[in-house]
Every structure is written in C-alpha cells, then in structure tokens.
C-alpha positions in Angstrom: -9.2 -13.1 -35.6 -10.5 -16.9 -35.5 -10.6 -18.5 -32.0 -7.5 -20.6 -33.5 -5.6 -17.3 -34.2 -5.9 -15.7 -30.7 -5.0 -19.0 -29.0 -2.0 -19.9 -30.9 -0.9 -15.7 -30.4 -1.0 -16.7 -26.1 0.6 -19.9 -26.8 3.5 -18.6 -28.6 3.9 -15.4 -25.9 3.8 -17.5 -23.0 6.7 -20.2 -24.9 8.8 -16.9 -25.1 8.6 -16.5 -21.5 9.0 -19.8 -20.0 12.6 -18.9 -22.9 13.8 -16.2 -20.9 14.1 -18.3 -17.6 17.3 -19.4 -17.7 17.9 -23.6 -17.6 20.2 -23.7 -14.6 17.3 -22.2 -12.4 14.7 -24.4 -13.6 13.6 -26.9 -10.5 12.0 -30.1 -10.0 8.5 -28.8 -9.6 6.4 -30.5 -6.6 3.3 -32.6 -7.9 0.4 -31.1 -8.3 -0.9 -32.9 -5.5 1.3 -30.7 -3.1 -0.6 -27.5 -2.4 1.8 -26.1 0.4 4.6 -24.4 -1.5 6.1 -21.9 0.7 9.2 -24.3 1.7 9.7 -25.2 -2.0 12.7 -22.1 -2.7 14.4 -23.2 0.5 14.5 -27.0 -0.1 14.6 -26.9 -3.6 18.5 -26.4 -4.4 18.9 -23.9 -6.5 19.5 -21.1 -4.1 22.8 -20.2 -2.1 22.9 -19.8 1.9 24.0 -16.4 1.2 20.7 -16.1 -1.1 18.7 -17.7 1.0 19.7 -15.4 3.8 19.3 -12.3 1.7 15.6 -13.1 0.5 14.8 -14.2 4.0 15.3 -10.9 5.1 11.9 -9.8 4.9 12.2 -6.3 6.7 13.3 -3.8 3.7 14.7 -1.2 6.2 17.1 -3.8 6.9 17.4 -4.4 3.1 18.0 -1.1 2.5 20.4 -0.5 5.4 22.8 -2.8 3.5 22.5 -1.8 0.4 23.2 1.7 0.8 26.3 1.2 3.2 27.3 -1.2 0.5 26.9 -4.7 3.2 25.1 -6.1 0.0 25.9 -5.3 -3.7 22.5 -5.0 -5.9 23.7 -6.8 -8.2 24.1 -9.9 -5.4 20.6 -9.0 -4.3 19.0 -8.6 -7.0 20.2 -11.8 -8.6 19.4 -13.5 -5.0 15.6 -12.1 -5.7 15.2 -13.2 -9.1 16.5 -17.0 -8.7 13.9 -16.7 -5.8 11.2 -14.8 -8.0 11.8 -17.8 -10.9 11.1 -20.5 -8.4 7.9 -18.7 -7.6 6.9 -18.3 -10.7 7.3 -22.6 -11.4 5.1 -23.1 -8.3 3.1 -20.0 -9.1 2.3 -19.0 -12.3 2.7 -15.3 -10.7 5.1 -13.7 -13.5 4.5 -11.9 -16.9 7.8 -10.3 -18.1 10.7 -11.4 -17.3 13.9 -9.2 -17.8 17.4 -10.7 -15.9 20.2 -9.2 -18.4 18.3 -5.0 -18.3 17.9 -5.6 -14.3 21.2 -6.8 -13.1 22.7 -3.7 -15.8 20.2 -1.5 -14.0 21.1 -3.2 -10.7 24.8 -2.8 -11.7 24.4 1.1 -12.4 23.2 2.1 -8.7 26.4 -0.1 -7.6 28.6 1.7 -9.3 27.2 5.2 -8.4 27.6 4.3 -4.9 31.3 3.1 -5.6 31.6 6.6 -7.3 29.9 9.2 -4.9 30.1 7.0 -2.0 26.2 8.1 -1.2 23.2 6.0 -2.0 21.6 7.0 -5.3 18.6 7.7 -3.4 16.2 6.2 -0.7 15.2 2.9 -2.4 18.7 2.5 -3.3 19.2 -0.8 -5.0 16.5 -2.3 -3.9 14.6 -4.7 -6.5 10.6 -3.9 -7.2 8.3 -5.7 -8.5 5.9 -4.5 -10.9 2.0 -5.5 -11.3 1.7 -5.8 -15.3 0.0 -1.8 -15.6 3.2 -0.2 -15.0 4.8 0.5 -18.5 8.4 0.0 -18.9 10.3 1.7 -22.0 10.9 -1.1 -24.4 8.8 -4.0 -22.7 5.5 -5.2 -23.2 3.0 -4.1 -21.3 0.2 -7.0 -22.1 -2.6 -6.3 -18.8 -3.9 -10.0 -19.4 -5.6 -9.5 -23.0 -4.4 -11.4 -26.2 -4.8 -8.3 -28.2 -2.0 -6.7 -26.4 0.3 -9.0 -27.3 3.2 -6.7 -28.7 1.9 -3.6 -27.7 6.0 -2.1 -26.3 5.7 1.0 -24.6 8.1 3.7 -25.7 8.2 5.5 -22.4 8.1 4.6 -18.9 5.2 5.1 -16.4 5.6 7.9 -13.9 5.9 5.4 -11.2 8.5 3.7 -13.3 10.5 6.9 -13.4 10.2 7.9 -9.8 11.8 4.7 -8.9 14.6 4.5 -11.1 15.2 8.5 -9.4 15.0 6.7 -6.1 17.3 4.1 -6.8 15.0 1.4 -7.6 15.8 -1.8 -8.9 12.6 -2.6 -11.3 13.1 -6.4 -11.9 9.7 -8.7 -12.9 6.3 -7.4 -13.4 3.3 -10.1 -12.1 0.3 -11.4 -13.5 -3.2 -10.3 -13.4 -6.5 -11.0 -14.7 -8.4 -10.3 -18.2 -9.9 -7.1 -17.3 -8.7 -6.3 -14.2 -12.1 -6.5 -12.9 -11.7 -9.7 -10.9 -10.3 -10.9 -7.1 -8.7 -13.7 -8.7 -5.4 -13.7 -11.4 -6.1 -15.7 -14.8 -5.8 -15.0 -18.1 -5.9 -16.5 -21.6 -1.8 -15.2 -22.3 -0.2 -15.8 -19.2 -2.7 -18.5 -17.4 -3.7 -18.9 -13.7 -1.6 -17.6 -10.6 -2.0 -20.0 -7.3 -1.6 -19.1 -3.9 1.6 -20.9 -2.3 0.1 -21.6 1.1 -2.4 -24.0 -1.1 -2.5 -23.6 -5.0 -6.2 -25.0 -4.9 -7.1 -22.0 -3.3 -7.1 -18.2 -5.2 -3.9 -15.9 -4.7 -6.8 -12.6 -4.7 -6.3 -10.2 -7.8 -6.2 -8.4 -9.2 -3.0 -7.5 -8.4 -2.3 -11.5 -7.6 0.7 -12.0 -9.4 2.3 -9.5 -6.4 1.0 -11.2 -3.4 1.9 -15.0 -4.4 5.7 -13.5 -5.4 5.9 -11.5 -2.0 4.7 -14.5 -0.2 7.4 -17.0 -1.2 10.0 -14.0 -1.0 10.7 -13.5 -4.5 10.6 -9.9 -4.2 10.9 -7.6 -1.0 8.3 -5.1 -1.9 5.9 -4.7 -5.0 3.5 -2.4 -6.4 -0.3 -2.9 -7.5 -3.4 -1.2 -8.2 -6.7 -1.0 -6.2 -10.0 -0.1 -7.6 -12.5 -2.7 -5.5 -9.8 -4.4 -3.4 -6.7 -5.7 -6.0 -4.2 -4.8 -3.3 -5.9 -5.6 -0.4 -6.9 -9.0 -1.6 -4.3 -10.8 -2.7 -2.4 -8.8 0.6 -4.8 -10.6 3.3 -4.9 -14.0 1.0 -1.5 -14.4 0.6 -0.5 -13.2 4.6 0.9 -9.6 3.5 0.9 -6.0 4.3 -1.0 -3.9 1.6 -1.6 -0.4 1.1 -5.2 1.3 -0.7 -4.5 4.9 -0.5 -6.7 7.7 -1.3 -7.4 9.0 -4.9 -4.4 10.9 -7.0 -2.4 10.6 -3.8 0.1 8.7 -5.8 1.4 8.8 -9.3 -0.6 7.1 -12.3 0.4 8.5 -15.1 1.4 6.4 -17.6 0.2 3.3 -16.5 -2.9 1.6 -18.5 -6.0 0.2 -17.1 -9.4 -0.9 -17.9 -12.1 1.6 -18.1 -9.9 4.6 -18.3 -11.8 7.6 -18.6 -14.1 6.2 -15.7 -12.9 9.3 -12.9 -15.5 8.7 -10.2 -14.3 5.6 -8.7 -10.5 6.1 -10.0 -7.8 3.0 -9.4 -5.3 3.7 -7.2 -1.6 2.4 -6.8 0.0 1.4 -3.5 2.8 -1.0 -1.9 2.7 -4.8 -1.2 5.4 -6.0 1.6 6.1 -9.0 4.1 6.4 -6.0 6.9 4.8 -2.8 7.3 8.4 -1.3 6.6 7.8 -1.8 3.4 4.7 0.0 2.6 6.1 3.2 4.8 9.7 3.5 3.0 8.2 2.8 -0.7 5.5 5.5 0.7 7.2 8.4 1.9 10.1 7.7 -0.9 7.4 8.3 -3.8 5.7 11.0 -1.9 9.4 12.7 -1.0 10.2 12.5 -4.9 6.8 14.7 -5.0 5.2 13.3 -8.0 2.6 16.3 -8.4 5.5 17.5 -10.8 5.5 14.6 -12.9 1.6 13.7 -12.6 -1.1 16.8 -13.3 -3.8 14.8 -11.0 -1.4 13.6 -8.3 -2.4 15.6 -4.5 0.2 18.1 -4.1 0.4 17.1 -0.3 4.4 15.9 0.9 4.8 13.2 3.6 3.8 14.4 6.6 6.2 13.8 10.0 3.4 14.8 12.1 0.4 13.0 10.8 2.6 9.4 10.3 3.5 10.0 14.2 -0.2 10.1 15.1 -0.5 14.0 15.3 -4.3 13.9 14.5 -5.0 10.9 16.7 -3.4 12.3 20.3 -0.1 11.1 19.2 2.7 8.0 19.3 1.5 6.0 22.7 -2.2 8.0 23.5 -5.1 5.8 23.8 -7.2 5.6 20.5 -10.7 4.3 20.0 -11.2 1.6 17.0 -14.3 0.4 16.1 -14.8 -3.1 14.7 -16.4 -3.6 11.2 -18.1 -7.0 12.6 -20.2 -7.7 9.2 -21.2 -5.3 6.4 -24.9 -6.7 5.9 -24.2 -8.6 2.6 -22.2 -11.4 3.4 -21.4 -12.8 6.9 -17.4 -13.5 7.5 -16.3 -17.0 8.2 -15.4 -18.0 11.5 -11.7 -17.2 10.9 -12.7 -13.8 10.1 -14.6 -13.5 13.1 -11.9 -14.8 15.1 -9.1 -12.5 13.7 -11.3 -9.3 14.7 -12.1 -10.9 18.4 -8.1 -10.9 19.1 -7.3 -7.6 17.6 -9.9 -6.5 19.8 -8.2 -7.8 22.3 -4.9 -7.3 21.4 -5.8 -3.4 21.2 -7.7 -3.4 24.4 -4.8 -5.1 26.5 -2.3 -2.1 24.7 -4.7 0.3 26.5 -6.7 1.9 23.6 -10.7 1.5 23.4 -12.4 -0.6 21.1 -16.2 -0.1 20.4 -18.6 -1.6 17.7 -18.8 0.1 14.0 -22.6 0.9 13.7 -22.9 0.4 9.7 -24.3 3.0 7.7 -26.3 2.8 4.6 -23.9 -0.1 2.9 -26.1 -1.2 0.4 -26.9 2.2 -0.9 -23.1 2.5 -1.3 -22.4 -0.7 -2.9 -25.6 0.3 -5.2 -24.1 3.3 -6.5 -20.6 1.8 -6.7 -21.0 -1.2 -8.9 -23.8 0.9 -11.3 -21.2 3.2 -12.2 -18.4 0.3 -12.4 -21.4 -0.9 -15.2 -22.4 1.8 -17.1 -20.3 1.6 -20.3 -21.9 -2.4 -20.1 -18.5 -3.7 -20.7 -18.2 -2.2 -24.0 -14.1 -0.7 -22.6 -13.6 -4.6 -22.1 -14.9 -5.7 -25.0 -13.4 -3.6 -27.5 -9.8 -5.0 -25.8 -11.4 -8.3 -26.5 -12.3 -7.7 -30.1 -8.5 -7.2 -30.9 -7.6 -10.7 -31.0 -11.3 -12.2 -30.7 -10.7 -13.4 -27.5 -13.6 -14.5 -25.4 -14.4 -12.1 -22.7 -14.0 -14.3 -19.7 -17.5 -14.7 -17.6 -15.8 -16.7 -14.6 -12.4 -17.6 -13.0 -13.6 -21.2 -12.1 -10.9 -23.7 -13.7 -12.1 -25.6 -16.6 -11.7 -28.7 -14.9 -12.3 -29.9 -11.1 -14.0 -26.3 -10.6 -14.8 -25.8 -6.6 -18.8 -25.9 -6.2 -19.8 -22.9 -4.9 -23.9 -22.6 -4.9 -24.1 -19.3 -6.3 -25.7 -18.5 -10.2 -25.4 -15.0 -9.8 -23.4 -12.8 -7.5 -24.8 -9.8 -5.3 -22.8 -7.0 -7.6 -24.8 -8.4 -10.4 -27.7 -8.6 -8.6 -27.7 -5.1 -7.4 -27.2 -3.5 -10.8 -30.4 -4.8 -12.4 -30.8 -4.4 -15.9 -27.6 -4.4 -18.3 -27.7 -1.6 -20.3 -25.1 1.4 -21.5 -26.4 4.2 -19.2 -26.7 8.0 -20.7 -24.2 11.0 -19.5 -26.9 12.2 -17.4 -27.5 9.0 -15.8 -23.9 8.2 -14.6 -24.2 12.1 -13.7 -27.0 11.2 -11.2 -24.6 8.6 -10.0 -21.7 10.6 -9.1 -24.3 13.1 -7.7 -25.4 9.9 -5.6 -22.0 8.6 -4.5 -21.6 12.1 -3.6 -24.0 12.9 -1.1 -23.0 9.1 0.3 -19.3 10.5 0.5 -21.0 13.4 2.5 -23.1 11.1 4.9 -21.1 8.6 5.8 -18.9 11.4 6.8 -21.3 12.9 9.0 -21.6 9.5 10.7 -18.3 8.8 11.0 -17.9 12.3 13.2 -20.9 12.1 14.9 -19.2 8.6 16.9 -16.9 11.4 18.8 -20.2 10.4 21.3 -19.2 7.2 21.6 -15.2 7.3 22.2 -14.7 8.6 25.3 -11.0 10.1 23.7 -12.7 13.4 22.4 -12.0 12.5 18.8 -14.7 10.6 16.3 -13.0 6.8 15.9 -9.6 7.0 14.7 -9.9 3.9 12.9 -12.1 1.6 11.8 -11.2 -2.6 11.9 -13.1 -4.6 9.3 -12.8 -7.9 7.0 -11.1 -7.6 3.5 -13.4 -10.5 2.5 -16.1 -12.7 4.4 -13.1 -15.8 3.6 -9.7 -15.8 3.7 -8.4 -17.0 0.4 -10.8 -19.0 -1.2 -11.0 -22.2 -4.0 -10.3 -20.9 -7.6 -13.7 -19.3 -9.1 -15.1 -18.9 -5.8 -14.5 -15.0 -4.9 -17.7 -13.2 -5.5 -17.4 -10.6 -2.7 -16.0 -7.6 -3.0 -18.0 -5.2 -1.0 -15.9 -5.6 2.6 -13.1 -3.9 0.2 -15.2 -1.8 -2.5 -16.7 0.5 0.4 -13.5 2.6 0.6 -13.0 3.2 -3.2 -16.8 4.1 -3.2 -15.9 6.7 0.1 -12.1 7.2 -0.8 -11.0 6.0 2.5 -7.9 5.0 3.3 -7.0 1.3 4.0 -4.1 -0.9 5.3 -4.1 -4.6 5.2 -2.3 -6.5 8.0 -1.9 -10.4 8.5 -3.3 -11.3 12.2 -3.7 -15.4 12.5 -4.0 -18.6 10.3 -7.2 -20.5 10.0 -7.3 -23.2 12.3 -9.5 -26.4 12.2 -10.0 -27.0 15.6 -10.5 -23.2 16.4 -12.8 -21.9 13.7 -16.0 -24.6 13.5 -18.6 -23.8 11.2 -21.1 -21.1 12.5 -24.7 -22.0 12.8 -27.0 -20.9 10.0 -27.9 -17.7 10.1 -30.8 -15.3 8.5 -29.1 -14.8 5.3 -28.9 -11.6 4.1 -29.6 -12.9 0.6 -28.3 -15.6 -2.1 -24.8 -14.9 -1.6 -24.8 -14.8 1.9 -26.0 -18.0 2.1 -23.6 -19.1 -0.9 -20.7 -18.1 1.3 -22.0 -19.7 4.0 -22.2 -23.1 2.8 -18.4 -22.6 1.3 -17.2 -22.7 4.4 -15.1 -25.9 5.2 -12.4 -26.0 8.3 -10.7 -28.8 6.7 -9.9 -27.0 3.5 -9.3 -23.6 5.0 -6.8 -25.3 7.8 -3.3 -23.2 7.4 -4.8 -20.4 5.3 -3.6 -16.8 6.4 -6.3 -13.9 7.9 -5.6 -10.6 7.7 -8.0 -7.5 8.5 -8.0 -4.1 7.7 -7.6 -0.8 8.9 -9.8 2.3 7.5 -8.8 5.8 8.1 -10.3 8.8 6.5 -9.0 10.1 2.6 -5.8 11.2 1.6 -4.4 10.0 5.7 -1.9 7.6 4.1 0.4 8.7 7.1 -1.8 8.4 9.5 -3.0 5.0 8.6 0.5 3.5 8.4 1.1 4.5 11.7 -1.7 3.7 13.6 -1.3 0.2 11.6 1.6 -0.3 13.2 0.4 0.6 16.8 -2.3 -2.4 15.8 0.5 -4.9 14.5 2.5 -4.4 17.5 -0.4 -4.9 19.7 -1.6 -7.6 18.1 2.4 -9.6 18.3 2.5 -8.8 21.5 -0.5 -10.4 22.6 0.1 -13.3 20.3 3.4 -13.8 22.0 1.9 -13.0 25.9 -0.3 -16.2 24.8 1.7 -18.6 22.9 -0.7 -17.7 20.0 -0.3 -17.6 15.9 
C-alpha cells in the first residue's frame, strides 16, 4: 500500500473516533503550554457535583459497595466515568474505541438484574473497566496500534472479556498503546501519542499507557493491561498508580492478540491498574474466583488463596518481615528521586517494625542477556509482517517528530547486549530457554540462601526495587527496561505502588559516577530537577511466581507503612 494509502487509512480511523465523542462533552482544551492536567476534569465544566463526587471516589470497594446495594445506579456511574474518561482523552490522547450507547445498555442490564433478583450480578457488579486495546470485544475493533488492523472486528470476546461481563463488569473504553507493543512509551501511526497528565511533555510509560494516563485523571476506577518487560508497571509508577505483573498463565489470555504470539518462554501477562490497592485485590480474586482454568487451557488451576493473601507464608498479618532493597541493578543508576523513594520505604518499614537489609544482585546481566536475545530472535520479522499490511513504517523511536527531548544515547543497552541482528535457528532459541532456565534455577537458589541474612527464619519475603532508573521521563527518552524485565525473565511476581513526588529542592543531581556503560551515563546526564519537579515515584515489590496473594498483601503492609510515616512527618 503506498505511504499515501496507509496514512490517509489512520487519518480517516482516528476522524471516526474523535465522531463518536459526543459535542456536548467536548471542552475547551488547555494550551499546549499547560503540561499539568490533573485539575482539568474538575474545573473544566462539564461534569456534575454528583459526577465529580462519584469519579473522585478512587477506592473501588467503596465503588462497589454502592453499586451492589444500589447507593449508585451503573448506569449514573458509568456515564459519570465516561464524561470523565472523554475529558482525559482531550488532554490525553489515552483512548482507542469508544463505545457510550453498547456500555450504558450493558451498564443498564446489571441495573436491572439487581432491580429483579435484588442480589448483585456478581462481584464486580456494575462497575465500569477499562480495557488496554488487546482485549477483543465481539463486534469492535481490536486495532493493537498497527494501520493494517484497521477493520479487523472480532467475532468473539476475549476470555477476560467474558469473565467480566459473568462478574458484572461494566466494559466501557479500551486505551491506547504503541505500534508493536514493544515499547515503554504509547504512540502510534492510527491513534497518535498518549501524554502523561501530571506533565504531557513527559511519557505516560506503555505499553499499556493509554490505562495509566485514564486512571490518573479518574476516568476509569480500575483497568486492565498486559506486561511482558514492564507495560503495567510503567505506566503504573509514571502515572502515580497501583499495578499488578503476576506470574505466567496465572490469569486468563485467551483470546486476546499480541505481538510475537507463539514466543512461550517469556509469555505476556495480564494484570489490574487502580488509584488504590483495592483495586488490584477485588479485580484479582474476582477473576481468579470465576476460575478461568475452565475457560483458558494454559491458565494455573490454582483459586485465591485466604491464607496466602493474609501472609500465611510470611509469619502472617502483623509479624515482622525482612525486605531487601533493590538499590541499583548494575545497568543503569536510578535518579535521585528513585533513590529517595527506596530510603523512606526503608524507613517507613523499619519504623512499622519489620527488617530491611540490602538485595545483593545476582548475575543481572546474564539475565537481561538471555531475555532480550529471545525477545529478538524472530529479528522483527512478527512485527514486520503486521507492518507490511498497510506499508506502514515500522517505527525505530518514540521521540516526537518535532521539539524531540535530547537524550545522549545512539543505541540502547537491550540493543547493545543482543549483538548481531539475525533470525536465530530452533536450536539456538532452544539453548536460550535452556539458559533462562538454569538462571530461573539460580537466582532461586540465591534468593533462599538470604534465610542467613534475615534474622525472621524465612529467605526475604520481598524484595524493594526501582520500576525504572527515572520516574516518567520526556517523550523518546525511555530506553530502560531492565529494573522491570528481570521478573518476566524469572517469572516473579511484582506490585507497583506510588511512594513520593519528585521534588526540586530534595532530589539534587548526584555526582558522576563510574558508569556502568553508554546508557548509564545517558541516563545520567537526563537528569534535571527542574523538569522532573511534581512527577510521581513509585517502587516495586517482588515476590516469588504464581504469589499473586501474597504479594498484594504484603504490598499493602508496605503502603500502610509508608502513609503512616509520611503522615508521622508531614511528608508527600
């Protein structure tokens, strides 16, 4: 198709869009010039004090509370969440389909079955869900950020999709993503560029960044993503969110495309974006309840577990725990926010009682080695062929045509580290997986062998580390994906949590340091306190595979801590 072809294709798709917003809830949009957008749905106009107050509620147990004992209709909630949603997608850019009329007759439905049988329709009862733009919807397009699949309608919902609607679900916008998946950032040739709201010159993470820009400016109460180096936790710890990776098959896929399907060794994953880490446990434990083994042939058969959520395996609900703190993987340095974040949930933890020691890394750059070699093998050939539908470029950066942030780097460390680009043989990705394998197996041995160093009697329970060596970064400039890629490489477990803001007069630039190599030092010279001023830091939380449970609980022993201590201090 000639380069006019596939451009006039996105043009036309993305006029049908901006169509289905309705005029009365278009807004004055700020000026460019106005990066801070988080106040822009409640000064704005459009919504109602009643809507304002129902899409401030950012705790979905409370959500949910209401909605089942009938407090708050869907069909009033839902409608709250889109007008809310729509705003965020003017500032944004964070939507891809947009479906009012099917979600209010969908939210309408669960209304009137609790009217009927005077019982909630099930745990998720009414509640709207965003959708990251993988999870296929009978009837809708599911486009995944490439020209060439413009038009492609899916004639049966996703797994996921079905669970939900058996739960009660309100499905109500899917978000935008990136051309391939494959990057932190969100832009595409269809749909464009997603911003973050707490400054749209800086990245919203991908690629699951349509969700975390929506859930930061309340347009939806809980979405979904994917994760195969970091696109939930990313755009989660950018964009000031709680954000679940879990394990592989622990939830259901089926049914929902993806680049490189038919890669198995480092599979994506699906989990939960929320403003609270209600969020991530109800949308959890309802999947897992609905047990989706019986729907999806590669999903754990393993229910939610009472004991293991209350901290059975780690001396239980108010014992004293050991964490250890992930200070710097040996590729790329964090920032001094970064550094700051992990010195007060270190304290935080220490003042609620539990031990904190230091993570002793453990052949990292073996790991990331191995990881991004198999992530290369096919040598984008699955990402090209999508490409070749409409002859659409395969895009080689997310820097913005013009005003692009400098960033010093010509080549990242993931490209680095692969060598020569070439399509590898069966029995060299074989050797790989037999590599990542025996990694798997080491790391594990090292992470026991620390039952030395606790003083608890157990190994660490959980580990504290970076999502990125920046909080959310200018447009173009997220090379780094390691801090996140290390537990799809080992299947761990992780939880994102928001801990502080970046704050000038707090966070100075570090000293040079001995880089560790090109990007180390790249990263190191991005650093600016001036632009990073106001931008949210979040950590994570590593637990062992398939201890989804356990990893939402103990994440909540550390977000308590950690407002505790904030609010002992006078701190943000």
């Amino acid at each position: 198709m000639p380069e006019q072809d596939w451009q006039a294709l996105c043009a036309a798709r993305k006029q049908r869009q901006l169509e289905q917003i309705p005029k009365e809830w278009t807004i004055s949009p700020p000026p460019d010039s106005q990066r801070n957008v988080l106040d822009v749905p409640r000064t704005c106009g459009l919504l109602t004090p009643r809507e304002l107050e129902i899409t401030d509620t950012v705790n979905v147990d409370v959500l949910l509370d209401k909605l089942s004992t009938g407090q708050w209709s869907s069909v009033e909630v839902t409608t709250a969440f889109y007008k809310r949603a729509i705003i965020a997608q003017q500032l944004t850019n964070c939507l891809t389909e947009i479906f009012i009329e099917r979600a209010l007759a969908r939210a309408k439905e669960v209304d009137d079955y609790l009217n009927t049988h005077g019982k909630p329709m099930g745990p998720l009862h009414g509640l709207p869900i965003s959708l990251k733009d993988q999870f296929c919807i009978k009837g809708l397009e599911t486009i995944m950020g490439y020209a060439g699949w413009i038009g492609r309608v899916a004639d049966r919902d996703s797994v996921l999709v079905e669970i939900l609607y058996e739960c009660g679900a309100v499905p109500f916008v899917r978000t935008n993503v990136p051309q391939t998946l494959m990057w932190g950032e969100t832009h595409n040739h269809v749909f464009g560029r997603t911003t973050n709201p707490y400054n749209r010159y800086m990245t919203c993470g991908g690629s699951s960044g349509g969700e975390g820009a929506l859930i930061a400016l309340r347009g939806s109460p809980l979405g979904v993503g994917t994760d195969i180096g970091g696109s939930i936790r990313i755009p989660s710890a950018f964009c000031g969110l709680y954000g679940l990776r879990p394990s592989y098959n622990r939830l259901p896929y089926s049914g929902a495309v993806n680049s490189q399907e038919g890669q198995e060794s480092i599979p994506s994953v699906l989990g939960p974006l929320a403003g609270t880490p209600a969020g991530v446990r109800a949308f959890t434990k309802a999947v897992l309840d609905a047990r989706p083994w019986r729907k999806d042939p590669l999903c754990v058969r393993k229910e939610w577990s009472e004991r293991e959520y209350a901290l059975g395996e780690h001396g239980g609900r108010g014992a004293r725990m050991c964490f250890a703190v992930l200070w710097d993987n040996g590729v790329t340095k964090p920032h001094p926010p970064l550094r700051r974040a992990m010195e007060m949930t270190k304290a935080a933890l220490e003042a609620a009682g539990h031990t904190v020691i230091d993570w002793e890394n453990h052949r990292h750059l073996e790991i990331y080695t191995v990881g991004e070699r198999i992530f290369a093998a096919d040598d984008s050939l699955d990402m090209l062929k999508d490409c070749e539908l409409s002859g659409e470029p395969l895009m080689q950066t997310m820097s913005p045509d013009t005003d692009a942030h400098e960033y010093a780097l010509d080549e990242p460390m993931q490209v680095t580290i692969v060598g020569e680009r070439r399509q590898l043989t069966a029995y060299e990705l074989w050797e790989l997986h037999k590599e990542k394998r025996d990694l798997r197996k080491s790391h594990l041995d090292h992470w026991e062998a620390t039952v030395a160093r606790t003083g608890t009697g157990r190994p660490v329970d959980a580990i504290i580390s970076p999502v990125a060596a920046y909080a959310a970064c200018p447009h173009g400039c997220n090379s780094d994906y390691f801090y996140t890629s290390l537990c799809n490489f080992l299947d761990y477990t992780a939880h994102v949590f928001p801990v502080t803001v970046a704050n000038k007069a707090l966070d100075a630039r570090a000293p040079p340091h001995a880089f560790y190599n090109r990007e180390d030092e790249a990263v190191y010279k991005l650093y600016d306190p001036e632009l990073w001023h106001g931008m949210p830091v979040g950590l994570q939380l590593i637990g062992r595979t398939h201890e989804e449970e356990g990893v939402i609980g103990m994440t909540e022993v550390v977000d308590e801590a950690l407002k505790k201590y904030k609010q002992s201090r006078g701190l943000r």
